[in-house]
mmCIF entry with sequence, helices, sheets and N, C-alpha, C, O atoms, coordinates in Angstrom:
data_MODEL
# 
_entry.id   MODEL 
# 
_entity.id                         1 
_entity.type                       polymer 
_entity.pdbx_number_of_molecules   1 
# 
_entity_poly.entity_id                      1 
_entity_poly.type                           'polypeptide(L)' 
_entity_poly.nstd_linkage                   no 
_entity_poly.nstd_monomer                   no 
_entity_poly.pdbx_seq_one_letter_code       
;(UNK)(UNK)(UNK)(UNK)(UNK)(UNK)(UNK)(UNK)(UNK)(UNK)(UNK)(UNK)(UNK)(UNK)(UNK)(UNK)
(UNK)(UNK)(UNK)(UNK)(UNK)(UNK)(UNK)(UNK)(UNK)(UNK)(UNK)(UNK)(UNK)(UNK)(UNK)(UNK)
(UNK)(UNK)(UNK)(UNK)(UNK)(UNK)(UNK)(UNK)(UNK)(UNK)(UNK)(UNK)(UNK)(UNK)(UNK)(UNK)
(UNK)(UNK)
;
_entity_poly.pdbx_seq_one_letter_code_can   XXXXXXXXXXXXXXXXXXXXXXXXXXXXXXXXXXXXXXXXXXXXXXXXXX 
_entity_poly.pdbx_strand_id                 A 
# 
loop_
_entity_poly_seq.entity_id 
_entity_poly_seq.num 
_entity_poly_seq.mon_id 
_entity_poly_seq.hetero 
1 1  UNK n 
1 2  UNK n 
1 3  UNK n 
1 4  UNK n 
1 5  UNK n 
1 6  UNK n 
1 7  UNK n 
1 8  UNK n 
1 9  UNK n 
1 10 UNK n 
1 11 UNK n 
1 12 UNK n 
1 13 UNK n 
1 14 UNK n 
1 15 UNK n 
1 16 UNK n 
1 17 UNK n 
1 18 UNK n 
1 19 UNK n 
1 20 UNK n 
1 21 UNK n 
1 22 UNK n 
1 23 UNK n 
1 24 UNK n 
1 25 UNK n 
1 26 UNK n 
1 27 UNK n 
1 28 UNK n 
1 29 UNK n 
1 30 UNK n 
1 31 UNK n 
1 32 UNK n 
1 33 UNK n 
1 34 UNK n 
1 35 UNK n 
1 36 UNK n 
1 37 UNK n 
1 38 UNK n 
1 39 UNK n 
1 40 UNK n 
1 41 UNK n 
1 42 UNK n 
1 43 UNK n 
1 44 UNK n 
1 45 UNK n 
1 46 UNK n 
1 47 UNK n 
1 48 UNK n 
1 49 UNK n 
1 50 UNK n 
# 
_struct_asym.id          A 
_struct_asym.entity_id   1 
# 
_struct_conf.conf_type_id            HELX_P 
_struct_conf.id                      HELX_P1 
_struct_conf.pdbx_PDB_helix_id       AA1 
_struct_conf.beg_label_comp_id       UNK 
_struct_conf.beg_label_asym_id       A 
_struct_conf.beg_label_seq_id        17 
_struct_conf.pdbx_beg_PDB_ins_code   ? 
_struct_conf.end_label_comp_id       UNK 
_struct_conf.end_label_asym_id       A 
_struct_conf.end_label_seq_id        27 
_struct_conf.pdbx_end_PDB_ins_code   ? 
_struct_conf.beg_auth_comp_id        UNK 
_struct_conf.beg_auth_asym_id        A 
_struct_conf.beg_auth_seq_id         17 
_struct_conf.end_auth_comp_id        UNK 
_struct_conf.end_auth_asym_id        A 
_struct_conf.end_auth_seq_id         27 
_struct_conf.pdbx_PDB_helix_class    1 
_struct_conf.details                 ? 
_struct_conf.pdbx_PDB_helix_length   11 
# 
_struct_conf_type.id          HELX_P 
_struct_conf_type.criteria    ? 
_struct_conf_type.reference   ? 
# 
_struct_sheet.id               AA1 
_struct_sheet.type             ? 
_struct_sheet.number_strands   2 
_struct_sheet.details          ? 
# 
_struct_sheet_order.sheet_id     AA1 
_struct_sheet_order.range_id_1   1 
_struct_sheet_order.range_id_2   2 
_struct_sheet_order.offset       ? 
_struct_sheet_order.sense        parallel 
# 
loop_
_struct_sheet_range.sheet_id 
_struct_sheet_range.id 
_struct_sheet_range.beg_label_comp_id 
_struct_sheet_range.beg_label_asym_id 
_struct_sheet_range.beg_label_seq_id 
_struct_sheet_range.pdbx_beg_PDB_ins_code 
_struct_sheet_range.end_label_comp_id 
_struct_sheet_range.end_label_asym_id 
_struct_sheet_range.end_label_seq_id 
_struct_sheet_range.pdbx_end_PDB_ins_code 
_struct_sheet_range.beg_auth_comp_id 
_struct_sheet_range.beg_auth_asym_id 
_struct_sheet_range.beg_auth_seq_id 
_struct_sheet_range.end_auth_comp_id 
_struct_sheet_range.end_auth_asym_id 
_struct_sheet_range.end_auth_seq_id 
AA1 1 UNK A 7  ? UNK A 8  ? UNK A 7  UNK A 8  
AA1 2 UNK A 48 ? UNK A 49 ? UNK A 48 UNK A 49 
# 
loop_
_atom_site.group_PDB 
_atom_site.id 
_atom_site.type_symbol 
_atom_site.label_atom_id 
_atom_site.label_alt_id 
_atom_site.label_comp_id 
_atom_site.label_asym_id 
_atom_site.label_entity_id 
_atom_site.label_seq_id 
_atom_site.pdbx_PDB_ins_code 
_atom_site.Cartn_x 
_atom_site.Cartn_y 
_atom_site.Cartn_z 
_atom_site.occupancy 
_atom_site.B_iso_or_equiv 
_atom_site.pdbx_formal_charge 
_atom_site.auth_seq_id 
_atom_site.auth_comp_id 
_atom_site.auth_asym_id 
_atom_site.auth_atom_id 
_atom_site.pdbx_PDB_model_num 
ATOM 1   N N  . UNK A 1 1  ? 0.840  -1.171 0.000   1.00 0.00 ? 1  UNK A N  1 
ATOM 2   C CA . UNK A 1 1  ? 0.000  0.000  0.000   1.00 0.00 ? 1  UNK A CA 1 
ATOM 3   C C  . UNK A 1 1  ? 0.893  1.245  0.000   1.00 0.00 ? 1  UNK A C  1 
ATOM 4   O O  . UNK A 1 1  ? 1.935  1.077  0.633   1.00 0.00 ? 1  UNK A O  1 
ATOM 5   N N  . UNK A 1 2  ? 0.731  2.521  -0.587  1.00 0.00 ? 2  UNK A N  1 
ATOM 6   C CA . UNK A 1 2  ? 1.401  3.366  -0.970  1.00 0.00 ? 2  UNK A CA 1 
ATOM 7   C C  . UNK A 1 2  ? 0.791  4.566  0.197   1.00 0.00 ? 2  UNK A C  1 
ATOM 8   O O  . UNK A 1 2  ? -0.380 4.556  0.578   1.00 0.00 ? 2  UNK A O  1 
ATOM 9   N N  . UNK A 1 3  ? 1.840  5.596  0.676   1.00 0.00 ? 3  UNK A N  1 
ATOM 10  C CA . UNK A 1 3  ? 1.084  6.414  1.408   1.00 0.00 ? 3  UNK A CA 1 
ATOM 11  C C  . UNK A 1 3  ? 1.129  8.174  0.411   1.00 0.00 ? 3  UNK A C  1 
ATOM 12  O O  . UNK A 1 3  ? 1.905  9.028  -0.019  1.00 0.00 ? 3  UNK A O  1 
ATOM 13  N N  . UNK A 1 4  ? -0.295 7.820  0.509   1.00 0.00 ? 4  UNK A N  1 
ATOM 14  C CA . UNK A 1 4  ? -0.710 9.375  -0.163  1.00 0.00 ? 4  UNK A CA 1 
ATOM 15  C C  . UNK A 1 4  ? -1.068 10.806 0.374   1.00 0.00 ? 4  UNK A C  1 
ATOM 16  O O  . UNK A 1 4  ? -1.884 11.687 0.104   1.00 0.00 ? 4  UNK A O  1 
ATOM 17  N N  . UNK A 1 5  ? 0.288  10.529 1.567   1.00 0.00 ? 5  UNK A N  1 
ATOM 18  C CA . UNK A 1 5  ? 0.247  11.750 2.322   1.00 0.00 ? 5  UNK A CA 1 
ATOM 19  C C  . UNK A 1 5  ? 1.310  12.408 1.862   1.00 0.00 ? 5  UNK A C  1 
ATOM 20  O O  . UNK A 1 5  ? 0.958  13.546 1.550   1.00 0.00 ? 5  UNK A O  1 
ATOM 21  N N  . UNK A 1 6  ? 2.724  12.186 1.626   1.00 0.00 ? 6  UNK A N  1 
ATOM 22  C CA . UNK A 1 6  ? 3.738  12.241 1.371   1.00 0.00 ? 6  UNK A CA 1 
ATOM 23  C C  . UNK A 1 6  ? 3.480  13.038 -0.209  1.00 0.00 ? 6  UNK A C  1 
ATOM 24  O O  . UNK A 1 6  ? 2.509  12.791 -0.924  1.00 0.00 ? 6  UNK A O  1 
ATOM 25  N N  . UNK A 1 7  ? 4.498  13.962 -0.531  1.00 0.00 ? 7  UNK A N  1 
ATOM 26  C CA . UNK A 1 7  ? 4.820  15.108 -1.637  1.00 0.00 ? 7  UNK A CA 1 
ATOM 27  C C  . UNK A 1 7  ? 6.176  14.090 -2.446  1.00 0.00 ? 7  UNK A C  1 
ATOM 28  O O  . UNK A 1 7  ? 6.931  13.783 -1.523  1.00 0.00 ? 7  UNK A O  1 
ATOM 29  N N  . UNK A 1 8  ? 6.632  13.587 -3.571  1.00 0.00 ? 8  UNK A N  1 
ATOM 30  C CA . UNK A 1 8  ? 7.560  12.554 -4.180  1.00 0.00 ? 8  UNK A CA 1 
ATOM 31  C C  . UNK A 1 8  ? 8.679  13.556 -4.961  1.00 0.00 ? 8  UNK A C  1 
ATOM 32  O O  . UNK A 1 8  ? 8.296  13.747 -6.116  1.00 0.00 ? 8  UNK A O  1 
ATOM 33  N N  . UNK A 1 9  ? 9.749  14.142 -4.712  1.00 0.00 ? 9  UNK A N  1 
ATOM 34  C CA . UNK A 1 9  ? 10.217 14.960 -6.030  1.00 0.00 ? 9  UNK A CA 1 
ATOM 35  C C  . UNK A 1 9  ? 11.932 14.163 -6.496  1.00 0.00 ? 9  UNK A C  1 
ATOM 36  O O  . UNK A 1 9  ? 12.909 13.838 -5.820  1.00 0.00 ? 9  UNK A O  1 
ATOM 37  N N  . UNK A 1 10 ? 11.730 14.123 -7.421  1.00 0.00 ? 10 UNK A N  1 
ATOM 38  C CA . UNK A 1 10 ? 12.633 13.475 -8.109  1.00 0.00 ? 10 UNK A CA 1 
ATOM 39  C C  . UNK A 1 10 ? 13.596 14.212 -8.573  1.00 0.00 ? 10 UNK A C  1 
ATOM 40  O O  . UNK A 1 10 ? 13.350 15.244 -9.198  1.00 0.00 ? 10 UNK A O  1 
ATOM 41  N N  . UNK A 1 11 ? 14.946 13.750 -8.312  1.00 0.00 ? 11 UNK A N  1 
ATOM 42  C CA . UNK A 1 11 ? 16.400 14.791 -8.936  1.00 0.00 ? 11 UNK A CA 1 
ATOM 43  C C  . UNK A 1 11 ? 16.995 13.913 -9.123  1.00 0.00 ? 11 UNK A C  1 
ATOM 44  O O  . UNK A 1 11 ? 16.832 12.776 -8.681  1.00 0.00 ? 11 UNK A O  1 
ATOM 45  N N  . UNK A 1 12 ? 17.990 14.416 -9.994  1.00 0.00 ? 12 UNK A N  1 
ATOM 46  C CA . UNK A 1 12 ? 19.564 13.657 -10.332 1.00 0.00 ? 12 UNK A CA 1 
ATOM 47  C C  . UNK A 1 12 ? 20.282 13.190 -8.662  1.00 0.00 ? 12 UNK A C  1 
ATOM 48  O O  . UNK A 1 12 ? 20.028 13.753 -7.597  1.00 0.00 ? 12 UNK A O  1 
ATOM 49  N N  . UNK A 1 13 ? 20.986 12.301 -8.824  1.00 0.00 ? 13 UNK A N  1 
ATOM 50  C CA . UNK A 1 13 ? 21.938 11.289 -7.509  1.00 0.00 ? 13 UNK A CA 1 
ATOM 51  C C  . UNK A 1 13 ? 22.833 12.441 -7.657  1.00 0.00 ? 13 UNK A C  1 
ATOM 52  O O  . UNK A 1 13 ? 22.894 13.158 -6.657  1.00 0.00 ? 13 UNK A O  1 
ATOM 53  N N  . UNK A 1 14 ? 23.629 12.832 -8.789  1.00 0.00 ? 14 UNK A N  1 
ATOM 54  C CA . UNK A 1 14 ? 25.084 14.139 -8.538  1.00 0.00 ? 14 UNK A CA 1 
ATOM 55  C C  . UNK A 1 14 ? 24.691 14.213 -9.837  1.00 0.00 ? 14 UNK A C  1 
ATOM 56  O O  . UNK A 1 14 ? 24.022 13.538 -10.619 1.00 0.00 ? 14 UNK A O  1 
ATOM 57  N N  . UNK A 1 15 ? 25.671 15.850 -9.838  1.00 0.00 ? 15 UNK A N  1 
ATOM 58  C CA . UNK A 1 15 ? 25.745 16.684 -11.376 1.00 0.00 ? 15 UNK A CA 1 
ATOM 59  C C  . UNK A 1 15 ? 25.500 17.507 -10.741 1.00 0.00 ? 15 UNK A C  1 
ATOM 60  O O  . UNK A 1 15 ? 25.365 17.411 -9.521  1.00 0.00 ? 15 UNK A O  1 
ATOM 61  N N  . UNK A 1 16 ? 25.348 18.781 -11.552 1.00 0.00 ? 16 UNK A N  1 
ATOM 62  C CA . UNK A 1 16 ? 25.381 20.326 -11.721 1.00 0.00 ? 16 UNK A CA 1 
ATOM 63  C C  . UNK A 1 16 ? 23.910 20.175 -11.329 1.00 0.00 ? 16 UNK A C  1 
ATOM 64  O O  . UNK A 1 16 ? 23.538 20.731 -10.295 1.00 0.00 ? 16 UNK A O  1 
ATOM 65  N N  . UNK A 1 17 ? 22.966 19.412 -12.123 1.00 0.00 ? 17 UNK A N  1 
ATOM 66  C CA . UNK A 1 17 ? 21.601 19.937 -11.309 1.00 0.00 ? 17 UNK A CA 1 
ATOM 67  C C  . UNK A 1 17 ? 21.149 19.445 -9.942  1.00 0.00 ? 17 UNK A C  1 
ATOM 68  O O  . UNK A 1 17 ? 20.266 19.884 -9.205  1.00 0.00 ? 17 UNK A O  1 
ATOM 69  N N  . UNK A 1 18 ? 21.966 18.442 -9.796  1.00 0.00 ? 18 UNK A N  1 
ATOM 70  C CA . UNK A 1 18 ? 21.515 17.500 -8.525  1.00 0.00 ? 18 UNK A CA 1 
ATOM 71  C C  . UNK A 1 18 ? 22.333 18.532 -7.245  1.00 0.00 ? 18 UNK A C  1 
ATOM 72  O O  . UNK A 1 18 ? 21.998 18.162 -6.120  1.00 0.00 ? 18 UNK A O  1 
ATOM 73  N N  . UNK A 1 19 ? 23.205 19.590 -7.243  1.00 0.00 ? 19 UNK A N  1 
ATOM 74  C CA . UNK A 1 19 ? 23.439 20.529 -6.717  1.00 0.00 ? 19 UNK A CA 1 
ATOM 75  C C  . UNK A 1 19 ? 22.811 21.778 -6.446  1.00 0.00 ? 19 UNK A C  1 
ATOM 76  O O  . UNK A 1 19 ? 22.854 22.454 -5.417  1.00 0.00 ? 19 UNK A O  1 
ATOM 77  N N  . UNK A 1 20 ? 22.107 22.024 -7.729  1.00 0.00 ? 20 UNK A N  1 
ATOM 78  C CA . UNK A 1 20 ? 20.904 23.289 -7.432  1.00 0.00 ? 20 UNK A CA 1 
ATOM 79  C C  . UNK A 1 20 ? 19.750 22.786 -7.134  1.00 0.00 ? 20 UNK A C  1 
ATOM 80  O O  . UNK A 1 20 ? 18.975 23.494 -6.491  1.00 0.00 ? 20 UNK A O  1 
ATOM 81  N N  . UNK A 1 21 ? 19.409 21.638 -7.469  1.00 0.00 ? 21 UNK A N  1 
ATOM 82  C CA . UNK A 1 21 ? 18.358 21.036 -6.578  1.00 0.00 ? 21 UNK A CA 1 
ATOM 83  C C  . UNK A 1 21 ? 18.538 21.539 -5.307  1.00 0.00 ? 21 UNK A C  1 
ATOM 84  O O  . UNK A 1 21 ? 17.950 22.507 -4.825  1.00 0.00 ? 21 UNK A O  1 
ATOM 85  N N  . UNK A 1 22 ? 19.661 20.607 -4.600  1.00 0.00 ? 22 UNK A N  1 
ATOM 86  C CA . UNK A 1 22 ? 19.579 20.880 -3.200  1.00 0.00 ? 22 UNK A CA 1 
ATOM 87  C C  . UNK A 1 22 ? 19.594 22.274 -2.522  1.00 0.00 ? 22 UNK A C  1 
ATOM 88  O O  . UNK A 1 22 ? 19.013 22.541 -1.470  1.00 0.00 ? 22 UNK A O  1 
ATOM 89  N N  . UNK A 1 23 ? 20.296 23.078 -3.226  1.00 0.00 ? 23 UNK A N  1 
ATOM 90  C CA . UNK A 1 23 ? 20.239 24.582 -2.980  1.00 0.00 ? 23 UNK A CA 1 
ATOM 91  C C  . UNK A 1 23 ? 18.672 24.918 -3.166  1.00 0.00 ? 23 UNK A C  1 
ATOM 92  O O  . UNK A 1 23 ? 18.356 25.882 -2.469  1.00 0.00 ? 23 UNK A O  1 
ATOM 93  N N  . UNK A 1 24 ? 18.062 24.611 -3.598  1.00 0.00 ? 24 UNK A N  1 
ATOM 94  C CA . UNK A 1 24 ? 17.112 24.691 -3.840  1.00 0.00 ? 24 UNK A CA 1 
ATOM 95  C C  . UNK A 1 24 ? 16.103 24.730 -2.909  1.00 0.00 ? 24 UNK A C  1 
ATOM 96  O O  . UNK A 1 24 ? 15.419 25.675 -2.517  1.00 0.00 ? 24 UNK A O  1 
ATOM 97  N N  . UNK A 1 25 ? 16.110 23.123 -2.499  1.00 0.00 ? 25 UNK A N  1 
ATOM 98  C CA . UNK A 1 25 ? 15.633 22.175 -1.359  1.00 0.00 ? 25 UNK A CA 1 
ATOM 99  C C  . UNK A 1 25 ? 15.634 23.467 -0.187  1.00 0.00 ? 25 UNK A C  1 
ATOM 100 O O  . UNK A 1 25 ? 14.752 24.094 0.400   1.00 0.00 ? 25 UNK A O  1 
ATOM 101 N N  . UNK A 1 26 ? 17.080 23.481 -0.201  1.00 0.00 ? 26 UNK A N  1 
ATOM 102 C CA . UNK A 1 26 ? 17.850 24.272 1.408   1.00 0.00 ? 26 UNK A CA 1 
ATOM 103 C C  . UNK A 1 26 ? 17.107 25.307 1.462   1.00 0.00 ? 26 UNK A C  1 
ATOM 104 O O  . UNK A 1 26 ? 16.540 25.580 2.520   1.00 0.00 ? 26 UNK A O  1 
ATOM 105 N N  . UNK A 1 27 ? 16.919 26.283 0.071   1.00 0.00 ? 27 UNK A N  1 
ATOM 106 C CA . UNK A 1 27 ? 16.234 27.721 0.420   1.00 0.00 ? 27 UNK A CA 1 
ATOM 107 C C  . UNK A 1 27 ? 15.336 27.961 0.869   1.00 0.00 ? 27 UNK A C  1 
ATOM 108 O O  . UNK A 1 27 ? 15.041 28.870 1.644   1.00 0.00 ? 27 UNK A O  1 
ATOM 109 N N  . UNK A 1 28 ? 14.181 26.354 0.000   1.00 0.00 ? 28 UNK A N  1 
ATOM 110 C CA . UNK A 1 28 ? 12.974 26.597 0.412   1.00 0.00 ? 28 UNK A CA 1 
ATOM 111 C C  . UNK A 1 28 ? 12.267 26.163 2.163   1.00 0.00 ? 28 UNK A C  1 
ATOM 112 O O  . UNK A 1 28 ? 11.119 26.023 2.585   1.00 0.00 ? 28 UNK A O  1 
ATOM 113 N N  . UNK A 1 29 ? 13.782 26.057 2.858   1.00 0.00 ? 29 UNK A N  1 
ATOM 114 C CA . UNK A 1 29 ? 13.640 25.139 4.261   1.00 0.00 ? 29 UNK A CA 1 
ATOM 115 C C  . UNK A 1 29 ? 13.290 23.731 4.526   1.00 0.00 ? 29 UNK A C  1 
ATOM 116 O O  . UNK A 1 29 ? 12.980 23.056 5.507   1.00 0.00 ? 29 UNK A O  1 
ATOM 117 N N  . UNK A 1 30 ? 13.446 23.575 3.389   1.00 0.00 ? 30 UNK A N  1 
ATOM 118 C CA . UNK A 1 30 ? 13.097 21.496 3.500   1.00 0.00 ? 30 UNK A CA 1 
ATOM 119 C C  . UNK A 1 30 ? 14.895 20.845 3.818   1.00 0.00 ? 30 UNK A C  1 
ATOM 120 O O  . UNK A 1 30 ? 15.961 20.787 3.206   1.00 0.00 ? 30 UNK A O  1 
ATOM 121 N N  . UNK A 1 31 ? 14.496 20.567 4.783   1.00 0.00 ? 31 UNK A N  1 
ATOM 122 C CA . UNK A 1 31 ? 15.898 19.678 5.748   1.00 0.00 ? 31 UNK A CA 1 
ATOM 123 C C  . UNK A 1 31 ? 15.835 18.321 5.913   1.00 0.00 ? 31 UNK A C  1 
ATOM 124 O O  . UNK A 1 31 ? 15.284 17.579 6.727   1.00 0.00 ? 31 UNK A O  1 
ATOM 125 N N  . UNK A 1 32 ? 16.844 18.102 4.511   1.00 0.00 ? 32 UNK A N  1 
ATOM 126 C CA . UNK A 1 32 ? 17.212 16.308 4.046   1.00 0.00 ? 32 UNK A CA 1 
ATOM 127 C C  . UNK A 1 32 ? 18.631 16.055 4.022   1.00 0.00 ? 32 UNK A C  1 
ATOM 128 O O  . UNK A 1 32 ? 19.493 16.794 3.546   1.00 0.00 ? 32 UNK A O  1 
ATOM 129 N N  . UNK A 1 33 ? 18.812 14.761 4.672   1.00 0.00 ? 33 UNK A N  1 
ATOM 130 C CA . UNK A 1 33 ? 20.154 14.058 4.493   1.00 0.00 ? 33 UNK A CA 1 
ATOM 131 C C  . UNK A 1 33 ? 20.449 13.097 3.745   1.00 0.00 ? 33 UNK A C  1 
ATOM 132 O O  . UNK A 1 33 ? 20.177 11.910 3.929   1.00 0.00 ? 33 UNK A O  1 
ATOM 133 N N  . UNK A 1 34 ? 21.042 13.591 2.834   1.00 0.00 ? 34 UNK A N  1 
ATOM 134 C CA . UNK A 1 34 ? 21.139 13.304 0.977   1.00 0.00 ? 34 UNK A CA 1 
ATOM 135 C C  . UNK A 1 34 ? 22.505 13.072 1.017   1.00 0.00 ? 34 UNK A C  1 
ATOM 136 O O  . UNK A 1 34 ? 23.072 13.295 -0.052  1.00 0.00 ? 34 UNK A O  1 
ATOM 137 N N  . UNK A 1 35 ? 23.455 12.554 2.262   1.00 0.00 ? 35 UNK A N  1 
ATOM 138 C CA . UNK A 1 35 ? 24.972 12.020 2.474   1.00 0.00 ? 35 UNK A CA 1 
ATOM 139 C C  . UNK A 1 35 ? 24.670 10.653 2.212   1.00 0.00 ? 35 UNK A C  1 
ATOM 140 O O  . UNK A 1 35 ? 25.736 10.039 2.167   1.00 0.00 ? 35 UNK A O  1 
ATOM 141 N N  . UNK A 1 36 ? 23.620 9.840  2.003   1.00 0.00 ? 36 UNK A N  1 
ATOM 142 C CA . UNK A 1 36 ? 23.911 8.488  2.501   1.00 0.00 ? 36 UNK A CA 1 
ATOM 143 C C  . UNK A 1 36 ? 23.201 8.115  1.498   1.00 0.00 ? 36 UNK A C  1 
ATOM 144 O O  . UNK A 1 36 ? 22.284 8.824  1.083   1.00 0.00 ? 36 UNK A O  1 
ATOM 145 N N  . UNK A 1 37 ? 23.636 6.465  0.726   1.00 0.00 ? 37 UNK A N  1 
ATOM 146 C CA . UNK A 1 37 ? 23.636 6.110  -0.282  1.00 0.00 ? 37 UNK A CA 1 
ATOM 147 C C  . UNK A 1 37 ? 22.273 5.352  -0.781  1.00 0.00 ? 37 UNK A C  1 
ATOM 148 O O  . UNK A 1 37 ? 22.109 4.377  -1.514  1.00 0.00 ? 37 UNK A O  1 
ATOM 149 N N  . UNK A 1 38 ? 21.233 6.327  0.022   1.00 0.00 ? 38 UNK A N  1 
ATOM 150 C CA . UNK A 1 38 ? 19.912 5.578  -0.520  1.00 0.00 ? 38 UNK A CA 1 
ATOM 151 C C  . UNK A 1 38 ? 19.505 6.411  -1.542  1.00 0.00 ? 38 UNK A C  1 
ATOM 152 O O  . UNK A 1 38 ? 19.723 7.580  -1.864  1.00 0.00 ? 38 UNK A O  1 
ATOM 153 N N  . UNK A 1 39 ? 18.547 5.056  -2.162  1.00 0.00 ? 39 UNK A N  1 
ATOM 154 C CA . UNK A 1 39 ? 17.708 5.515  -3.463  1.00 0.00 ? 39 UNK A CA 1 
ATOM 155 C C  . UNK A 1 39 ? 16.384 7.101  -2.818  1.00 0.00 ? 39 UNK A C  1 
ATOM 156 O O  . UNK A 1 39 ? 16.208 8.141  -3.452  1.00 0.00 ? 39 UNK A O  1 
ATOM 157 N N  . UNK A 1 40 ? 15.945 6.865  -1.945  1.00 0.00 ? 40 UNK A N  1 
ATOM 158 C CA . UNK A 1 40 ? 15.018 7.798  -1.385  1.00 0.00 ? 40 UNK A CA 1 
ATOM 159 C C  . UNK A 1 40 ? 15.838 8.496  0.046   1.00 0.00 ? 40 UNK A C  1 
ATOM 160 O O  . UNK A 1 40 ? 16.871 8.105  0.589   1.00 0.00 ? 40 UNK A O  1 
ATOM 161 N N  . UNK A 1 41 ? 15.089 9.474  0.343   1.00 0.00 ? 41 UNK A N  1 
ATOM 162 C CA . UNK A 1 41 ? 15.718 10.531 1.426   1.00 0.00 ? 41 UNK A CA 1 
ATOM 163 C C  . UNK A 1 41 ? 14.440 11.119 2.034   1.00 0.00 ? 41 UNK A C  1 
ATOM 164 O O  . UNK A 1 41 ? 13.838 11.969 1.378   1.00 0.00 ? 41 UNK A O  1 
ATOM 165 N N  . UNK A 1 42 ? 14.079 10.825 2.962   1.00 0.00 ? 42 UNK A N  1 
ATOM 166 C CA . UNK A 1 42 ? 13.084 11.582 3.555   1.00 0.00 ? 42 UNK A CA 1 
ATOM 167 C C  . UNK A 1 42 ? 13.028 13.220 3.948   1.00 0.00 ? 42 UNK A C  1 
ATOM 168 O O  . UNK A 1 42 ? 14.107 13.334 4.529   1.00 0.00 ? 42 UNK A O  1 
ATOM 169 N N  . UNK A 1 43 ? 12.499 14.355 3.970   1.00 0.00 ? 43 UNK A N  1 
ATOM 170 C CA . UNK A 1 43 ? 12.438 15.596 4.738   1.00 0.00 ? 43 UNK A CA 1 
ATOM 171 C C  . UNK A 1 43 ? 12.356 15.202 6.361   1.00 0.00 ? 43 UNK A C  1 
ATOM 172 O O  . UNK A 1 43 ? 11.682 14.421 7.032   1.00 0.00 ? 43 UNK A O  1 
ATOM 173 N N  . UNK A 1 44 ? 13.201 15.981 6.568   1.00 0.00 ? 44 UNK A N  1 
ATOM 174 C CA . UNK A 1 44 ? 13.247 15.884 7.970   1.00 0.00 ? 44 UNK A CA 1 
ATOM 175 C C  . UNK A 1 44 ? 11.896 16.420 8.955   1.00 0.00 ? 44 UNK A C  1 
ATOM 176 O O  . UNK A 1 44 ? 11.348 15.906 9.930   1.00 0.00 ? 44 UNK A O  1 
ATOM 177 N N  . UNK A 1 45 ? 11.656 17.690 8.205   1.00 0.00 ? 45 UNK A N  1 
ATOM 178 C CA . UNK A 1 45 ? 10.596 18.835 8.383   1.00 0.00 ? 45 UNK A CA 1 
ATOM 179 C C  . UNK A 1 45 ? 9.168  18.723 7.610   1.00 0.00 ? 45 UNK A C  1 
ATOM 180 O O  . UNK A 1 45 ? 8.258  19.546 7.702   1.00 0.00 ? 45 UNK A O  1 
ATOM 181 N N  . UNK A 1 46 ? 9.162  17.928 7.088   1.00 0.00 ? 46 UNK A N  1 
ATOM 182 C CA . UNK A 1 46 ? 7.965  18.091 6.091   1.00 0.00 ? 46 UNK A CA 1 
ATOM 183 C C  . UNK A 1 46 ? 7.241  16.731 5.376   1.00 0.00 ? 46 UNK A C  1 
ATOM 184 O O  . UNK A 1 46 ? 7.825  15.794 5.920   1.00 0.00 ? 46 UNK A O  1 
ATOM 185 N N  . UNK A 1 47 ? 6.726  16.436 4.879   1.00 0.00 ? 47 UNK A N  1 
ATOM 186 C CA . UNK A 1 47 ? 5.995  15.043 4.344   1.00 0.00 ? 47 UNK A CA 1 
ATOM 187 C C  . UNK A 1 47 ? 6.197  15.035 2.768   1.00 0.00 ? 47 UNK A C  1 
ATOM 188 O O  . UNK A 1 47 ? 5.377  15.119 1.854   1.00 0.00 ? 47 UNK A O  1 
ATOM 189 N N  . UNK A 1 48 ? 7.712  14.891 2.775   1.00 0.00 ? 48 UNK A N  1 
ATOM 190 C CA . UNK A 1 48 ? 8.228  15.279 1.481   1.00 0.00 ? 48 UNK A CA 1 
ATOM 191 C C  . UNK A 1 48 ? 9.390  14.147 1.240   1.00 0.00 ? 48 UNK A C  1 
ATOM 192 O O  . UNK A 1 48 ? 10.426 14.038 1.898   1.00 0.00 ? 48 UNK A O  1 
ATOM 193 N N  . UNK A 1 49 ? 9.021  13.431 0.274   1.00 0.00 ? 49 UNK A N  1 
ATOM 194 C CA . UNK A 1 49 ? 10.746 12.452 -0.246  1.00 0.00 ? 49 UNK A CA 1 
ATOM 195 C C  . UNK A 1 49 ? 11.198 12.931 -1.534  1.00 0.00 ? 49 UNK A C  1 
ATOM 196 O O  . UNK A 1 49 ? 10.697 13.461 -2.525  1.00 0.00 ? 49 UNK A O  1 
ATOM 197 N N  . UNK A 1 50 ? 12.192 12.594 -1.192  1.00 0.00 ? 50 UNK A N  1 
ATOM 198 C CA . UNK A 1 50 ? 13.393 13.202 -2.435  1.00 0.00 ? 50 UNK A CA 1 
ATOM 199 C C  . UNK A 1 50 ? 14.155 11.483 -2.993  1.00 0.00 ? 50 UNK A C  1 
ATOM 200 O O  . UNK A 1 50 ? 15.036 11.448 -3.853  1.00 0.00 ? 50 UNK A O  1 
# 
């Protein structure tokens, strides 16, 4: 079963955009730890995966 509470946004793993993504992420105050080698990353703050 899938939970349809959760917001899904999809980026590049690394590259030039997978960097302004996260700048991105950071500006808009969504706080994720995107150091560790999973396929998904939860928001720390919010009901949001990356």
């Amino acid at each position: 079963m899938t939970d349809n509470t959760r917001l899904r946004i999809a980026m590049q793993k690394s590259g030039r955009l997978s960097d302004d993504s996260r700048e991105l992420l950071a500006r808009c105050g969504i706080k994720i730890n995107l150091h560790t080698q999973r396929l998904i990353a939860m928001a720390e703050n919010m009901p949001i995966d990356i």
